[in-house]
N, C-alpha and C positions, 0 to 999 in steps of 0.2 A: 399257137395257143394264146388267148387273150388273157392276159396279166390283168388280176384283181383290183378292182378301183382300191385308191389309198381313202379311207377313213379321213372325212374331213377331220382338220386340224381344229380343236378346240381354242377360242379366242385366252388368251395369257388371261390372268387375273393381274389387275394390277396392284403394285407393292406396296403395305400401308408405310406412310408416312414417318421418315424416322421420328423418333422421339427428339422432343426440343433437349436440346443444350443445358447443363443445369445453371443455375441462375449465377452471375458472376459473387464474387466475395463468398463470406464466412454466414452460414444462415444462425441467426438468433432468433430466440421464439420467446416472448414475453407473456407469462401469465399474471392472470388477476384469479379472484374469487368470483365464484356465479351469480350466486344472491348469500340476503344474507341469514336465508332458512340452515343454509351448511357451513358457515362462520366456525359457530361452534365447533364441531368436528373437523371439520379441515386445519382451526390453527391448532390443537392439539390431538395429532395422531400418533398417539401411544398405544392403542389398541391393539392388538394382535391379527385383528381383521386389516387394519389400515397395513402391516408391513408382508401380509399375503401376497401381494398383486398394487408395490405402492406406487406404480407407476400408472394402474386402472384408477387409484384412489387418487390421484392426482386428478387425472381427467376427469374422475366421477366430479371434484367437489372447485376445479378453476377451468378458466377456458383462456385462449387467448388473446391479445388485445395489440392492437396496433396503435394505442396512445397510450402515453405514460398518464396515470389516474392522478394526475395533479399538474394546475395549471397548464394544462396543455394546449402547444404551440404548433406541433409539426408532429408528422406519424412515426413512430418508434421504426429505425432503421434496420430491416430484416436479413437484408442482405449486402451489409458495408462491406466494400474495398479497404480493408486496411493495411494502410502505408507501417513500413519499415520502419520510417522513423518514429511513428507511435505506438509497435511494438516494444521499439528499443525503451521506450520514456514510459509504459507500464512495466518491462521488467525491471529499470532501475527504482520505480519507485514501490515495485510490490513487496511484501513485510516478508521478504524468504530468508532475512537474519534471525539467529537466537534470539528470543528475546531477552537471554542472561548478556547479551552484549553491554549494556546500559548498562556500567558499573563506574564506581569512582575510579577505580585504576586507571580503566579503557578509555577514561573520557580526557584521562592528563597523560596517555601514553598514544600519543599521536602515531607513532609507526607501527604499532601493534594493532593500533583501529585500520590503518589502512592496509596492512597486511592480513586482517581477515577480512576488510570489504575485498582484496585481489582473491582471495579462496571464495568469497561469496560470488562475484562477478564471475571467477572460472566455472562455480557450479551454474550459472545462468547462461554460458554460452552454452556450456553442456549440455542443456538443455533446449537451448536456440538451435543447435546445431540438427536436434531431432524432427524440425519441420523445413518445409519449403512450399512457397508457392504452386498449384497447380494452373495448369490453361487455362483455367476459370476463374483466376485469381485468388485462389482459396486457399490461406494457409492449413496445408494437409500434414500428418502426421508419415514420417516414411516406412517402407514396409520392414529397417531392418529392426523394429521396437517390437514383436512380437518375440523375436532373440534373446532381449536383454534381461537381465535379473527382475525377481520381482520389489525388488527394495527401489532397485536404481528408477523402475517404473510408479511407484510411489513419488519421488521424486518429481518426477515429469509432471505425474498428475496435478499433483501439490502447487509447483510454481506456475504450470501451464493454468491453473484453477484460476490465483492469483491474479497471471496476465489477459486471463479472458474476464473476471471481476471488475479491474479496472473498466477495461475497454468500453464493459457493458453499463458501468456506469457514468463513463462519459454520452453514451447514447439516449440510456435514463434520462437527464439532468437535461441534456442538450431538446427531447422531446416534450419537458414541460418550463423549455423557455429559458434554462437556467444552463447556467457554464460551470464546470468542475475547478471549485477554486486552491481545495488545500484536499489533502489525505493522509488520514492519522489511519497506521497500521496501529494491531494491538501493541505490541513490541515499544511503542511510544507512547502512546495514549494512556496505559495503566501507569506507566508512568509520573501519569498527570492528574490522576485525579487526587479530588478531594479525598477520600476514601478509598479504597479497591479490597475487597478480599474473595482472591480467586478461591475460595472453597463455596465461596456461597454465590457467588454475582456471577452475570453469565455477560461473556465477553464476545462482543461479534468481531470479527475478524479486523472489519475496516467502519470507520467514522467517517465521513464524507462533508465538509461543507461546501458550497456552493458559493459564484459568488456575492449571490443576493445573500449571504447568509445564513440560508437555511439548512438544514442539518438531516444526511439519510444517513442509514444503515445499511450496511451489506455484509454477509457470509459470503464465503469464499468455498465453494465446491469441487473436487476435478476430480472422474475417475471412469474406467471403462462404459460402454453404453450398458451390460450386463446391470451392472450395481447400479445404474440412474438414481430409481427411484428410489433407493434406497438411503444414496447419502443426499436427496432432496430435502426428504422426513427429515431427517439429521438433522438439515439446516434449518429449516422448520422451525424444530423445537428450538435451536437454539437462538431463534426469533422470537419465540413464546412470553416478548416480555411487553410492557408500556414503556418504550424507552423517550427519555427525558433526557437530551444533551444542550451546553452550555458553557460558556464562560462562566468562571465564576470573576466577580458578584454578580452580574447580570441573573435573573430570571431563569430557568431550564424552559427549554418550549417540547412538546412532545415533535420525534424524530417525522420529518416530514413523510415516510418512507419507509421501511426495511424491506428488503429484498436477499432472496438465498438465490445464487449464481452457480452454477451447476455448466462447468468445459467438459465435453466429452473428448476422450483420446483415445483412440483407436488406432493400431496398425493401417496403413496405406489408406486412411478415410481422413474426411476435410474436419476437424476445428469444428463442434456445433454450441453453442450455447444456450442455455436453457434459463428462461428466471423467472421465478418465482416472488408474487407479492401477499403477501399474508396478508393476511382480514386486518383491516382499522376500525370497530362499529362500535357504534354506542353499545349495541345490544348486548357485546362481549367483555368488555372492556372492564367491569368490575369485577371476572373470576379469570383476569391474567394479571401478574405481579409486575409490579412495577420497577424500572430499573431503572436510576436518577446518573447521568454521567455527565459530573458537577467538575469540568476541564479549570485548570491552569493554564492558562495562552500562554505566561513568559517559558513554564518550562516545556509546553509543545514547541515552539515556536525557537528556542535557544537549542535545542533538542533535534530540530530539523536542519538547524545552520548546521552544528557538528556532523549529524549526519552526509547534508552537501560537502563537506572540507573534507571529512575523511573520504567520500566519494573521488570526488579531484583527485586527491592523494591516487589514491589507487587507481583510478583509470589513465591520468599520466605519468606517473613515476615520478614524481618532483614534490623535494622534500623543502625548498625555501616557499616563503612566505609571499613575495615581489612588494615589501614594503615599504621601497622605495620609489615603485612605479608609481606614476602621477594617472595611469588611466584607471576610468572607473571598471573596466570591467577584465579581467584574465583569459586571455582563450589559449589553448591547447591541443593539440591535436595526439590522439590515441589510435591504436590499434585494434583497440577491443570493440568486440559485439560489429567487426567488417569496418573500422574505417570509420572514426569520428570527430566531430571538433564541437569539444566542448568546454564550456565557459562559467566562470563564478566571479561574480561582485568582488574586487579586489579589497573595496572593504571590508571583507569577512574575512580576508588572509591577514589584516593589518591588525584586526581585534581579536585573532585566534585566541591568544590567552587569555583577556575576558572572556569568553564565550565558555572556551574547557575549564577555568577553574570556578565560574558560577554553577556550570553544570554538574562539575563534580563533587565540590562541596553539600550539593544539594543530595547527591545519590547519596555522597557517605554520610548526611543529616538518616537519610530515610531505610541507609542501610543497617544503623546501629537502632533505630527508633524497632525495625523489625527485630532484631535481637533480642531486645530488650521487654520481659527482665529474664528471659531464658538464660542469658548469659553472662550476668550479673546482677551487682547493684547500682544506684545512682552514681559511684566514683569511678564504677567499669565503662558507662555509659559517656562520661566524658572523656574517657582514656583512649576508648574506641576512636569516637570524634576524631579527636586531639591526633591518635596516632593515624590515621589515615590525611587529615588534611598534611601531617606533615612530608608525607610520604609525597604529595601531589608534586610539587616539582623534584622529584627524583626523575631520572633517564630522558630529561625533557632536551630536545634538538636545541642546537644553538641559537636561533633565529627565537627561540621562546625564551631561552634565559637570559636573553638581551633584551627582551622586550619590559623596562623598567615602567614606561608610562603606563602599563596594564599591571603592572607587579604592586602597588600600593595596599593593599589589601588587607585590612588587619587582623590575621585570621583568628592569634585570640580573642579575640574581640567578638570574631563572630560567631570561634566554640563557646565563649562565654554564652551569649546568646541565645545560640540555639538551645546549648543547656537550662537556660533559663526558660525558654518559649514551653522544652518538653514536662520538664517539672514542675515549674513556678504557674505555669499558665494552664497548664494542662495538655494532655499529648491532642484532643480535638481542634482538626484543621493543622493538623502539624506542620503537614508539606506546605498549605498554603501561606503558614507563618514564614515558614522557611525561606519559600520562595520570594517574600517580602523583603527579609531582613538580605536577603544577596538582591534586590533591587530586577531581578528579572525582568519583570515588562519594562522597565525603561529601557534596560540595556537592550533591548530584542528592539524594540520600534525603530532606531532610525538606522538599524541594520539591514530590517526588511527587505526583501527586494518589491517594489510596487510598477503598476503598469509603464509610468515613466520610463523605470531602468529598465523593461523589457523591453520598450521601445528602442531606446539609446544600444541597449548591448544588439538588436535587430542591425542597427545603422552601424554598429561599427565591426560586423561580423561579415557585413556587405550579403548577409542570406538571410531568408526564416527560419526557423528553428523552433522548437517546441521547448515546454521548461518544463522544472518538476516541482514540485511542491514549495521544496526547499531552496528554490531560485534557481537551479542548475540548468546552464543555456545544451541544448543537445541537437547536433544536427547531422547528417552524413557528408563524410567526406568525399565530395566528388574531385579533389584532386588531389590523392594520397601523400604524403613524404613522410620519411621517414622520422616517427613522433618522436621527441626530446626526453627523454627518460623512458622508453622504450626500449627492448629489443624484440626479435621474430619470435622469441617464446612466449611472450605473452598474448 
């Protein structure tokens, strides 16, 4: 019997093309406004229609741009590789402290500051600890954070917001030309002004200079992709001003910038960044209110040293001053945040106590100014003074009550003062009288660290390293030992 021909074989089809690779690093997406027929609406989305679909109403009224809208130099970086070590130098410099830290007590009880920067720095690995790199170099969020509580995930949000704020505003800056010189979190900055009252003024997260200068804004966002658009609006509004920053006496120049920065975090997905630039137009500009933020340098700036010192403290365990070392600059080596060696100006260890007791004196000028007159009358108001400045060298380490060349100080003299500046002259501009009669800008200038000494601590650290605001050298320790005021629990 003749067996049935087989059915020709049909020719395969051939197999499409896998899909490309996703693109390496962490993707950011930079918005602007479209025109500016939707100015108006877009910077103020309080309508009920805008928080429907406020992720549509995004798109509907920005698009996005691959150059930062000012001065621009180079295309806004979409997809950055970002290194370790500028991870580590945006979470040491992001504002994830209370802001009630900044008190007079705090600022002359040197092992109790660095004992909550060690509780703040443990809550920041804890939170380090929740990403990792993927194959595509993308810092990912890991899949065990769907598990965790929802507080602890607030958290995450919170500081991861923060660290991807930063990062995005060095990208900002870097795109029209300009390098990230200083960063005043709120937590400082209200600090410093001429005025502040948090009932009525609206505070953005972070102040930005540059080092041309110039002055942005940024809101700090972080929270599921679900809520995006939601806490974008958020930021939004809380951009809804004409902000005016400055030294004072100088001039306020309107903020070159503000920007709402928006970290998505998600279980087992990469880090995305989102930012947001609200309208700047003539067109708008007379029915949005105005926010004047009229700085004090000496007490940002003395404010960020303290901050650096107690920093050190806490990341190497070392409670002397090295006052008697002749080099200019202190290195250390830490265990935290993987393995670091990090450095501060030994001049800022030799003036510890000028530094904490101008700063503190200042807090308790403006802590009893707040009091007042809820709490008394004019003889309450200098008894307060009085009795906190005298408190200031209570529980203070040896290395400070030895320190006589910084001890001269004549503090009646300067409660008289101040009492007189509040009443006699009137309480306007208090702080800035304040910060006069304790001589703040002097003592902060030749403390500074300036590009010189970043040079110098470079050459004698024998690496590069990245710095922070407040001069702090940081870099990874590529060949570990065992850090000097350490042990494995830290």
């Amino acid at each position: 019997m003749l067996k049935p021909k087989k059915p020709a074989s049909k020719p395969k089809k051939a197999l499409p093309p896998p899909p490309p690779p996703p693109p390496q690093g962490n993707p950011f997406t930079y918005y602007v406004p479209k025109s500016a027929t939707s100015l108006t609406v877009a910077t103020k989305p309080t309508g009920s229609a805008a928080y429907k679909k406020p992720l549509g109403f995004i798109h509907a009224n920005f698009k996005t741009t691959s150059v930062a809208p000012f001065g621009a130099k180079t295309t806004l970086a979409v997809h950055p590789v970002i290194d370790k070590q500028d991870v580590r130098r945006a979470a040491i410099e992001g504002g994830y402290g209370p802001q009630s830290m900044w008190t007079s007590h705090l600022a002359m009880s040197p092992a109790e500051a660095a004992e909550l920067q060690r509780f703040l720095f443990s809550r920041l690995e804890s939170v380090i600890c929740c990403v990792q790199k993927d194959i595509n170099d993308a810092w990912t969020i890991l899949p065990f954070l769907r598990h965790v509580e929802a507080s602890d995930k607030n958290l995450l949000s919170f500081t991861l917001g923060g660290i991807g704020t930063f990062l995005t505003a060095q990208n900002w800056l870097a795109a029209g030309g300009q390098q990230l010189g200083l960063c005043l979190h709120k937590s400082i900055y209200t600090k410093a002004l001429i005025q502040f009252d948090s009932a009525k003024n609206k505070s953005p997260d972070y102040l930005i200079q540059s080092k041309k200068k110039h002055w942005h804004v940024f809101e700090s966002k972080g929270g599921r992709s679900d809520d995006r658009g939601q806490r974008i609006l958020e930021g939004l509004e809380q951009l809804d001003c004409q902000f005016a920053v400055g030294w004072r006496p100088s001039r306020l120049k309107p903020a070159t910038t503000s920007v709402c920065v928006h970290t998505r975090v998600d279980a087992n997905r990469r880090l995305e960044i989102m930012a947001v630039d609200p309208p700047e137009n003539d067109l708008i500009e007379k029915d949005r209110p105005r926010q004047s933020l009229a700085l004090i340098e000496g007490v940002c700036k003395l404010l960020l040293i303290l901050k650096t010192i107690d920093q050190f403290r806490a990341l190497t365990g070392i409670a002397d001053t090295f006052a008697e070392s002749d080099q200019d600059w202190t290195f250390e080596r830490t265990k935290r945040f993987g393995e670091l060696v990090v450095g501060i100006p030994t001049r800022y260890l030799r003036h510890e106590y000028g530094v904490r007791a101008r700063v503190a004196i200042y807090l308790a000028a403006d802590e009893a100014a707040s009091d007042y007159p809820s709490k008394g009358n004019r003889q309450s108001f200098w008894s307060l003074v009085w009795e906190k400045m005298e408190s200031l060298d209570l529980a203070l380490p040896p290395h400070l009550q030895n320190d006589n060349a910084e001890r001269e100080m004549d503090y009646s003299s300067i409660v008289n003062d101040i009492f007189r500046i509040f009443f006699d002259e009137g309480n306007r501009s208090f702080r800035e009288r304040c910060a006069a009669r304790l001589q703040m800008t002097q003592y902060w200038r030749p403390l500074w660290v300036t590009e010189v000494d970043k040079v110098q601590a470079v050459l004698a650290a024998e690496h590069t390293g990245v710095f922070t605001s407040g001069g702090m050298y940081i870099r990874h320790d590529e060949n570990p030992t065992p850090a000097r005021g350490n042990d494995e629990s830290d």
